[in-house]
C-alpha positions in Angstrom: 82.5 122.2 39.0 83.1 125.4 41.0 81.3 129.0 40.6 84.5 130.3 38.5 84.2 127.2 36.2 80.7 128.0 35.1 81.0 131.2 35.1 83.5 130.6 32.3 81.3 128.4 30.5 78.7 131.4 30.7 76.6 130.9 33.2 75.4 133.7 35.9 74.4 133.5 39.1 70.8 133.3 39.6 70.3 133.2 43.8 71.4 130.7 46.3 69.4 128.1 48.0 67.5 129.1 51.3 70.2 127.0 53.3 72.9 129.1 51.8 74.5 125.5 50.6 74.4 125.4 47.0 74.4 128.9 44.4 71.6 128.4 41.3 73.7 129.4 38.2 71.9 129.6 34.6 72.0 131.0 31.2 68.5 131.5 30.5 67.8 127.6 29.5 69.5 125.5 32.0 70.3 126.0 35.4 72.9 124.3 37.8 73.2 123.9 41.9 76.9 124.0 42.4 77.9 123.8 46.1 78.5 126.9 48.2 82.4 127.3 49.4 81.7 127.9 53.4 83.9 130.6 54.7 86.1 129.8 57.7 84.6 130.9 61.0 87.3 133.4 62.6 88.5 133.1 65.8 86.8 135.8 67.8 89.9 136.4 69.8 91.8 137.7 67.3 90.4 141.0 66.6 91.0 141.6 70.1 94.8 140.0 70.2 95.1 142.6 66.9 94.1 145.6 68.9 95.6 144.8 72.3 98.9 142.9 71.1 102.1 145.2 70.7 104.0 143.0 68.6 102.9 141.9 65.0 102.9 137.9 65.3 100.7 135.3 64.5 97.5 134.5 66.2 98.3 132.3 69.0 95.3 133.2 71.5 97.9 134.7 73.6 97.9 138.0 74.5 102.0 138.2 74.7 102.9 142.1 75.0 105.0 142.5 77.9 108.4 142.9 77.2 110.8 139.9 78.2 113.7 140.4 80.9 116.2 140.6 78.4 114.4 143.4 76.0 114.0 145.6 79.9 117.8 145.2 80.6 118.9 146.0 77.3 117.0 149.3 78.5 118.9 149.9 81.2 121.7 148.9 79.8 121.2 151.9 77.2 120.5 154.6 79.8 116.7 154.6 79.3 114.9 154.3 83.1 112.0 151.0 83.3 109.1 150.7 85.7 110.2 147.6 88.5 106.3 146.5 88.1 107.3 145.3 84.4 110.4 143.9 85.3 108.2 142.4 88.0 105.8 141.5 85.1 108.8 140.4 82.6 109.7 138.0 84.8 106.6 136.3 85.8 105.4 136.4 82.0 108.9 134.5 81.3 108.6 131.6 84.0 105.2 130.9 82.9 106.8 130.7 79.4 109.4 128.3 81.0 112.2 130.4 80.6 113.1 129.9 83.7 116.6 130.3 85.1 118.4 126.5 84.9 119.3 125.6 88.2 122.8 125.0 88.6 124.0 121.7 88.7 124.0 120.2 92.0 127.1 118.2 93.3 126.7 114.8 93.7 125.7 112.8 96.5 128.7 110.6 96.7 131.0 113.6 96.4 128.9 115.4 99.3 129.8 111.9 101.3 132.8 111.9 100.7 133.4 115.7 102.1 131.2 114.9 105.5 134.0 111.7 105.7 136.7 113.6 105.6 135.2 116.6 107.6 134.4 114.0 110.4 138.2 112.5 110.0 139.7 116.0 110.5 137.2 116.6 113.4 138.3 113.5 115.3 142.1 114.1 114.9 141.2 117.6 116.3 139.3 116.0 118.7 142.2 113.2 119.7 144.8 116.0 119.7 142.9 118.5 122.4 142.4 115.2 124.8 145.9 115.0 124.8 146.4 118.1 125.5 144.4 118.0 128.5 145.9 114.8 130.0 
């Protein structure tokens, strides 16, 4: 049963045990031990991620309040001036995020071999045609 149940059934609280596990309840005649709800140790970070975080999220153990690169440019783009040490900031903050920039995508190899080919065709002909030139 919990503390709210026997309270019900009218019993009080008489004191808790000395480890602090189990509350005494009793009516005057009879007296119960019903087990102590723990309370959940907090996180000590996050009264400090409370006080120090801009933005109102959830407690991730992150302290995440520099703006991102897109939130500075839409500053700019609306006339207000920003400081380049937090775009500087902005952007280091979003490649540890992985927000990095996605590389473009790279040609392939065969078509790459296929251009040196015909580069080294065309440079031949040229080649062929100043030798007989010369001759």
């Amino acid at each position: 049963m919990s503390r709210e149940q026997i309270e019900a059934a009218g019993y009080g609280f008489h004191h808790q045990s000395d480890d602090g596990k189990y509350l005494i309840m009793g009516n005057g005649t009879r007296a119960f031990a019903v087990a102590a709800e723990q309370p959940e140790k907090a996180n000590p970070l996050k009264h400090i991620e409370d006080t120090v975080e801009q933005n109102d999220n959830n407690f991730d153990g992150i302290i995440n309040n520099t703006p991102t690169v897109d939130e500075l440019e839409a500053k700019v783009k609306a006339g207000e001036t920003i400081s380049l040490v937090d775009l500087a900031n902005a952007v280091k903050a979003d490649k540890e995020r992985g927000k990095e920039a996605k590389p473009e995508k790279k040609p392939s190899i065969r078509a790459q071999l296929r251009a040196d080919k015909e580069k080294a065709q065309k440079k031949n002909a040229k080649q062929k045609l100043q030798d007989l030139e010369r001759s």
